[in-house]
RODO-2510 file (C-alpha; in nm, 4 decimals, decimal comma):
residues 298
     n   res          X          Y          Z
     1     x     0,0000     0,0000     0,0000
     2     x     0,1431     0,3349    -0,0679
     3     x    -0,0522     0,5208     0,1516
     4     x    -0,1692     0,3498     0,4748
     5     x    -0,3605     0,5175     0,7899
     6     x    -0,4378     0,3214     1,1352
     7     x    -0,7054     0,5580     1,3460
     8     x    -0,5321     0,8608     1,2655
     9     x    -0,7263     1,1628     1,4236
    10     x    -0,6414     1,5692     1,4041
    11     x    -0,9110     1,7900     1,5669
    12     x    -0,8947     2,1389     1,6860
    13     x    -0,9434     2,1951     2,0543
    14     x    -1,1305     1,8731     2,0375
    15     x    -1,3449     2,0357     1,7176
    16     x    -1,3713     2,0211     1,3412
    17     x    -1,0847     1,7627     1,1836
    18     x    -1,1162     1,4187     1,1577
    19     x    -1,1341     1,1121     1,4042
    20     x    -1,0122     0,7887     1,3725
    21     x    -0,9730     0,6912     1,0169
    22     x    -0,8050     0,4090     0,8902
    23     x    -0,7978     0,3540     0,5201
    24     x    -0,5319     0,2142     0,2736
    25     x    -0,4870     0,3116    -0,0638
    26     x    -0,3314     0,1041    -0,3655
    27     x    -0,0448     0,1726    -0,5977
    28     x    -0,1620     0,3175    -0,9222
    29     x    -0,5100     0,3780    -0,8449
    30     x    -0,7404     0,7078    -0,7846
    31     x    -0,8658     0,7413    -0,4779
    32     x    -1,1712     0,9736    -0,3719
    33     x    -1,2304     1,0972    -0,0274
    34     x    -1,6072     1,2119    -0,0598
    35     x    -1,7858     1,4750     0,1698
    36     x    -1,9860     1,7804     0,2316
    37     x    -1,8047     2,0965     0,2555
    38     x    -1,6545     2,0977     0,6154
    39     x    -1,6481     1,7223     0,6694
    40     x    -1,2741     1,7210     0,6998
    41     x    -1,1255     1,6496     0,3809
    42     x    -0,8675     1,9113     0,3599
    43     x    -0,7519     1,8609     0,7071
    44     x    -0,6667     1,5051     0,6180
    45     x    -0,4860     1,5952     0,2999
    46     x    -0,2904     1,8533     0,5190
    47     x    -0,2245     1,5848     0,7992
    48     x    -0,1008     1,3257     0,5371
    49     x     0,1168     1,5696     0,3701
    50     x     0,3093     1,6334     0,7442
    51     x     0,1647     2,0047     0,7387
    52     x    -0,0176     1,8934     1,0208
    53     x     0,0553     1,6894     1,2942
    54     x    -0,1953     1,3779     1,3747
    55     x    -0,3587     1,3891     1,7647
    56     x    -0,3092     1,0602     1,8124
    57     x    -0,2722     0,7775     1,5079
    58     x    -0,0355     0,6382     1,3024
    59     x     0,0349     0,7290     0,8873
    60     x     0,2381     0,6031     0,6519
    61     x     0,3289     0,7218     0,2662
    62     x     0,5659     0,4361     0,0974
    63     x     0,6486     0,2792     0,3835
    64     x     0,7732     0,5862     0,5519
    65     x     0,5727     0,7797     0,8578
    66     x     0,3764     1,0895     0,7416
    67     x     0,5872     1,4045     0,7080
    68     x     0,9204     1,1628     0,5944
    69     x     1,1557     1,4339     0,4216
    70     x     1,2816     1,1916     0,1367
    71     x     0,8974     1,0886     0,1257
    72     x     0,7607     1,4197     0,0281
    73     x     1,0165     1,4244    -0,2694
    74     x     0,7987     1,1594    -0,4281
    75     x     0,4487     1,3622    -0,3426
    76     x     0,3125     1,6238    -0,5890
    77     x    -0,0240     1,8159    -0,4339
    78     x    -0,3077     2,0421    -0,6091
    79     x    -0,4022     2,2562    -0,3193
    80     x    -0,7864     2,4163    -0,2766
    81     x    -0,8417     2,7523    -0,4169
    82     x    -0,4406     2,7978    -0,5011
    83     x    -0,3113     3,1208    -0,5569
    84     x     0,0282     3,2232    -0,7790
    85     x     0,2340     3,5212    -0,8828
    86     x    -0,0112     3,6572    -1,1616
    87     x     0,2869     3,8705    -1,2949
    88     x     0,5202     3,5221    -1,3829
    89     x     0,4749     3,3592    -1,6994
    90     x     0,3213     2,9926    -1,6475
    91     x     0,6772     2,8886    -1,7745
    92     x     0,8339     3,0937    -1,5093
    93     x     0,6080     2,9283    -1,2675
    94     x     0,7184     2,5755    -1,3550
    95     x     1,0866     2,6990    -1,3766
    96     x     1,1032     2,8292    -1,0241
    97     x     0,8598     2,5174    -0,8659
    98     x     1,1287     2,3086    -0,9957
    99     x     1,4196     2,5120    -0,8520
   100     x     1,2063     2,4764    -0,5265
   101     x     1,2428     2,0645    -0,5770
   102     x     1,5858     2,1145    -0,6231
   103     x     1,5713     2,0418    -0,9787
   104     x     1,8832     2,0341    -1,2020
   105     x     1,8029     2,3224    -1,4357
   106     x     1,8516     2,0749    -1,7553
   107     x     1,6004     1,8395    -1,5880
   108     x     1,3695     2,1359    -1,4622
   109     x     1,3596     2,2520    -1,8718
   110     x     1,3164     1,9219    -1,9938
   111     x     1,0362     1,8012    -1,7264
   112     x     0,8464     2,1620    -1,8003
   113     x     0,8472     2,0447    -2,2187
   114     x     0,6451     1,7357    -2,0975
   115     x     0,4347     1,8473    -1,8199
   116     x     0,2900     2,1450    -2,0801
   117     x     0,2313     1,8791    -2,3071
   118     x     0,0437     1,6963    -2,0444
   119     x    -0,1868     1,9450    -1,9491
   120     x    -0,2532     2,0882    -2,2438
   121     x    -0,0943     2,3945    -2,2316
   122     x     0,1012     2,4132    -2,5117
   123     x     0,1872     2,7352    -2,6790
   124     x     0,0499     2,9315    -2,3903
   125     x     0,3523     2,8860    -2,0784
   126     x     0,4558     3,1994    -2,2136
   127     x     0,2106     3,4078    -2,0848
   128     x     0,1482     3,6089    -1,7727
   129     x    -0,0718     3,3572    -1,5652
   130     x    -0,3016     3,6777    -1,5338
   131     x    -0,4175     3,6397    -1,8255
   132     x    -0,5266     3,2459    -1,7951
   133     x    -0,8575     3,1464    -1,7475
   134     x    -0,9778     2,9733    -1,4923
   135     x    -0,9539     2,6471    -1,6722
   136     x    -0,5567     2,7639    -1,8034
   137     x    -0,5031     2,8292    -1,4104
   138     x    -0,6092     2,4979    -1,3030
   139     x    -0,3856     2,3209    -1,5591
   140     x    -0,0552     2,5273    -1,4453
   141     x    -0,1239     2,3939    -1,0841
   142     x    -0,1756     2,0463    -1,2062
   143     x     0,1526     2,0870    -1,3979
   144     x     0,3084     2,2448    -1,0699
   145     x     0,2089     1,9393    -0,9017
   146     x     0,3270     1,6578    -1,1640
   147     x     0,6640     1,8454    -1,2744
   148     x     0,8671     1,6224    -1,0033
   149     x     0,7192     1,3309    -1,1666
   150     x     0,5945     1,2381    -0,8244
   151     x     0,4611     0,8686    -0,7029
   152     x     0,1670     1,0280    -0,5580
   153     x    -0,0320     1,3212    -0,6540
   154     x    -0,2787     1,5075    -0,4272
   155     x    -0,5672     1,6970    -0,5661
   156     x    -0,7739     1,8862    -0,2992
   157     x    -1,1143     1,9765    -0,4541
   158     x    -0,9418     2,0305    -0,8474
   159     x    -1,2663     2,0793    -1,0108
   160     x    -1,5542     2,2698    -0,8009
   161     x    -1,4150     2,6139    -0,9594
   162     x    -1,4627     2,4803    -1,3295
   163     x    -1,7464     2,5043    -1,5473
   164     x    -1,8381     2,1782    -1,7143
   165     x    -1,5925     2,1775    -1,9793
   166     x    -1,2982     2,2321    -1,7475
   167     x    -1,3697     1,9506    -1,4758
   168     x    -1,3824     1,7343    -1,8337
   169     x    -1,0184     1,8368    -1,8890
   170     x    -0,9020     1,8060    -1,5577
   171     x    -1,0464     1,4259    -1,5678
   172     x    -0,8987     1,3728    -1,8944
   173     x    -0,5853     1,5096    -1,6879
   174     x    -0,6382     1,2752    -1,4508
   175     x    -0,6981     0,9693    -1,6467
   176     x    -0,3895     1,0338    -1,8313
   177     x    -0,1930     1,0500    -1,5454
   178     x    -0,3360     0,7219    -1,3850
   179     x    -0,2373     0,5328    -1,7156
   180     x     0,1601     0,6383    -1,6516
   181     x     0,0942     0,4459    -1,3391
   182     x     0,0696     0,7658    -1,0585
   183     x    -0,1368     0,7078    -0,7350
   184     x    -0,3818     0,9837    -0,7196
   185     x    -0,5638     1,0976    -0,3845
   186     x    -0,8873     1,2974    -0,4905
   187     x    -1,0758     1,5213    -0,1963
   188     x    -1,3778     1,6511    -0,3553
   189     x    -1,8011     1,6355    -0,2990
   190     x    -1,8393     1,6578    -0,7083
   191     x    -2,0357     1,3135    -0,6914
   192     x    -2,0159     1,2961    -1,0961
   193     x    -1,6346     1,3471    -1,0611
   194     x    -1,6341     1,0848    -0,8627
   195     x    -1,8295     0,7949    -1,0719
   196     x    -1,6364     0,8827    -1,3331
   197     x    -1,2584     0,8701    -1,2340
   198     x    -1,2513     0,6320    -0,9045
   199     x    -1,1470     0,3090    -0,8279
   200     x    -1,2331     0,2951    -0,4935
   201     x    -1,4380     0,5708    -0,2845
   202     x    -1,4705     0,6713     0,1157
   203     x    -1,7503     0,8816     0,2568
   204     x    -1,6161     1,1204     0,5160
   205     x    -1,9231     1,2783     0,7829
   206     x    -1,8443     1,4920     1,0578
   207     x    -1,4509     1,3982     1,0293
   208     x    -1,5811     1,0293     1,0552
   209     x    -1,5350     0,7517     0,7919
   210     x    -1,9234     0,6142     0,7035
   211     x    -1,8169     0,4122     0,3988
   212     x    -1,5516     0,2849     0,2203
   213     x    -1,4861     0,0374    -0,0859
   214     x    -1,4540    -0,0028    -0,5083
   215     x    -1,7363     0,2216    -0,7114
   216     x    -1,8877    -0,1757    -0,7740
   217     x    -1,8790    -0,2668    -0,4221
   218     x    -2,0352     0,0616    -0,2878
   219     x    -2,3335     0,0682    -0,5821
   220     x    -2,5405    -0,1468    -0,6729
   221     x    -2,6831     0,0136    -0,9728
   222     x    -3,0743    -0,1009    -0,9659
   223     x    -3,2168    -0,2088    -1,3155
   224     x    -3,6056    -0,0389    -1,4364
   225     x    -3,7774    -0,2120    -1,6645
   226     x    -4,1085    -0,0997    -1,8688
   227     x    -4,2544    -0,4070    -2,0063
   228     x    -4,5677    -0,4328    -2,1819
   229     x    -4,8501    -0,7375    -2,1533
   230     x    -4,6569    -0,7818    -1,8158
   231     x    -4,7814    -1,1098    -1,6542
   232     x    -4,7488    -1,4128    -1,3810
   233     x    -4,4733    -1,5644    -1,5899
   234     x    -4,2247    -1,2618    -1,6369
   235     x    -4,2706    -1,1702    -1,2770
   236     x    -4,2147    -1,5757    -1,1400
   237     x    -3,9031    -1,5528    -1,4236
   238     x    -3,7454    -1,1962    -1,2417
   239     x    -3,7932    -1,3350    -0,9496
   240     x    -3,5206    -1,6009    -0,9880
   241     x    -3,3237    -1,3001    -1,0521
   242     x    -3,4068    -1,1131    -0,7757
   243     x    -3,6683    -1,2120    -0,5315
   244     x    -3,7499    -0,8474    -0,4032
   245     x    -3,8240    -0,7049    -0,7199
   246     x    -4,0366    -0,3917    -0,7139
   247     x    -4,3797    -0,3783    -0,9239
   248     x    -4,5652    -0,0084    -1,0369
   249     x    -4,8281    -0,0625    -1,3209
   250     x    -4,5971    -0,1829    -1,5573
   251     x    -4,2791    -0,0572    -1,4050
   252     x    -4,0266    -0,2837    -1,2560
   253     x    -3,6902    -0,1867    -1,0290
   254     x    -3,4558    -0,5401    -0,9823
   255     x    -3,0891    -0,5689    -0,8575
   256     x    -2,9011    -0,7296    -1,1219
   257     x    -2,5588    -0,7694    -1,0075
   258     x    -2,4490    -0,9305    -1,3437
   259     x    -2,4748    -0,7295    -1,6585
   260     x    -2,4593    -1,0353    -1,8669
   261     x    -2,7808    -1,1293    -1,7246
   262     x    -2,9729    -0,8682    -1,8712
   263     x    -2,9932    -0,9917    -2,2529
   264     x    -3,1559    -1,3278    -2,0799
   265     x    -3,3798    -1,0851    -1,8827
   266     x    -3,4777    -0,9303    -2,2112
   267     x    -3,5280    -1,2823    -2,4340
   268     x    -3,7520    -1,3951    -2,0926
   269     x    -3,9503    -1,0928    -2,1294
   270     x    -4,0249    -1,1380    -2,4995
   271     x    -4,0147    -1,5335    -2,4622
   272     x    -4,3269    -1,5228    -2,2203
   273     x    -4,5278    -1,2800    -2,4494
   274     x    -4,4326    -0,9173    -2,2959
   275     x    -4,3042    -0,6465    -2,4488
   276     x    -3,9826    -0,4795    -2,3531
   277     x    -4,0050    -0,0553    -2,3652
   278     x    -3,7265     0,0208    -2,1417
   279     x    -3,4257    -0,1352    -1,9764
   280     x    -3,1789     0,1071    -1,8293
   281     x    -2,9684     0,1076    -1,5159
   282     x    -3,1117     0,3457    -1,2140
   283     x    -2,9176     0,6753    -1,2244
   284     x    -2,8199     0,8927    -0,9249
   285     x    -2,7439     0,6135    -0,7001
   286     x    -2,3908     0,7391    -0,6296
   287     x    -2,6124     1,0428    -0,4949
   288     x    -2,8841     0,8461    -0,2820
   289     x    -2,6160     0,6951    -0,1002
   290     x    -2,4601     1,0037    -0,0465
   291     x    -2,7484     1,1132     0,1221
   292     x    -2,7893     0,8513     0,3162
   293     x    -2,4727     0,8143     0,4543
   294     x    -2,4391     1,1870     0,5762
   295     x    -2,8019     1,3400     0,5433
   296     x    -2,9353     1,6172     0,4094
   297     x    -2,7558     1,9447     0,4220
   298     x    -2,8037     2,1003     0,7699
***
């Protein structure tokens, strides 16, 4: 495991933070720490990344203790709502973040020629980053974060400021990066971000952990069906499917936890004289469970 945490707690004066979570995270896979605004997700990041020092716990990052020197050399991190130095080209950015890393200057050069490339920024490093857009400024932090060629990247909410079209290119980003084998630790409460770029998911409440496991494990994406001439023999036939399937009119919501089932559903539907309408997977579950896990917004 390359990141690994055993009860690890940080509150403030006994307030706000996080208690007792324990979580591990895999080589080479995205990871999403899911949670309302205020749940503690940024104070973990921080704790992980030795900015803050753990209550009471233990954490490890490849094998070394949270805050390891030679550790953070291999850790890249996206920080919320980032500010830079609107007056420095985005070149000039990446030049001086990799002087920071203690870079070689032939490496720092070479490293910026790929990360640009990476992020899409190419022909625009050389201007002012006051003149990026939102979008251009989220891409210069994401190159900020890679140009070490870190192990592990940390993105801390790298979407909620982006219209639709930028939180697309910063999953593109994302994917991309995955695929040249990084470990990537994603804090957001974007549920869609999350569906779409996770492996595995935990549900953070009150600085508590509620839920954790793979997308698959968590959901179990619910099947409606609108079938005409429904009768006894379709039902008895869903039924070896899934005994508590639900029945409206001519409406019916199943758990099917094999896809390849659902072209035998279909030829059983048609087989027993019905006719098959509709037969699409329940959407929104990622946000019903959501809901349930920390309730409505207080």
């Amino acid at each position: 495991m390359v990141i690994q945490t055993d009860n690890l707690t940080k509150q403030f004066k006994g307030k706000g933070g996080f208690v007792n979570i324990s979580l591990s995270v895999k080589e080479g896979e995205v990871f999403s720490l899911l949670g309302k605004n205020g749940a503690g997700k940024s104070t973990f990041i921080r704790t992980l990344l030795g900015i803050l020092h753990p209550d009471s716990g233990r954490g490890e990052i490849l094998g070394q203790s949270i805050g390891h020197i030679q550790t953070r050399k291999k850790i890249g991190y996206l920080p919320e709502l980032f500010q830079y130095h609107n007056w420095l080209t985005g070149y000039e950015l990446l030049f001086n973040h990799g002087l920071l890393y203690k870079m070689d200057k032939k490496e720092i050069k070479d490293r910026i020629e790929e990360v640009i490339e990476i992020v899409g920024l190419k022909g625009h490093e050389y201007k002012k980053i006051k003149e990026y857009s939102k979008g251009m400024k989220q891409r210069i932090g994401l190159a900020s974060a890679i140009l070490s060629n870190p192990k592990i990247l940390f993105l801390d909410e790298p979407t909620s400021a982006l219209d639709p079209i930028g939180r697309k290119d910063v999953r593109d980003i994302i994917l991309k990066l995955k695929d040249q084998g990084k470990t990537i630790f994603l804090n957001t409460h974007l549920l869609s971000e999350v569906e779409l770029v996770s492996d595995r998911v935990a549900i953070l409440d009150k600085g508590r952990m509620k839920k954790i496991g793979t997308i698959q494990e968590l959901l179990h994406s619910p099947v409606l069906l609108s079938i005409g001439n429904i009768n006894e023999k379709i039902i008895n036939e869903l039924k070896k499917v899934d005994q508590n399937i639900k029945k409206a009119g001519n409406q019916i919501e199943m758990s099917v936890y094999d896809d390849e089932l659902l072209p035998k559903i279909a030829e059983c539907i048609v087989k027993n004289d019905g006719q098959l309408y509709m037969m699409k997977k329940k959407e929104n579950v990622l946000e019903e469970l959501f809901i349930k896990t920390v309730g409505e917004e207080e």
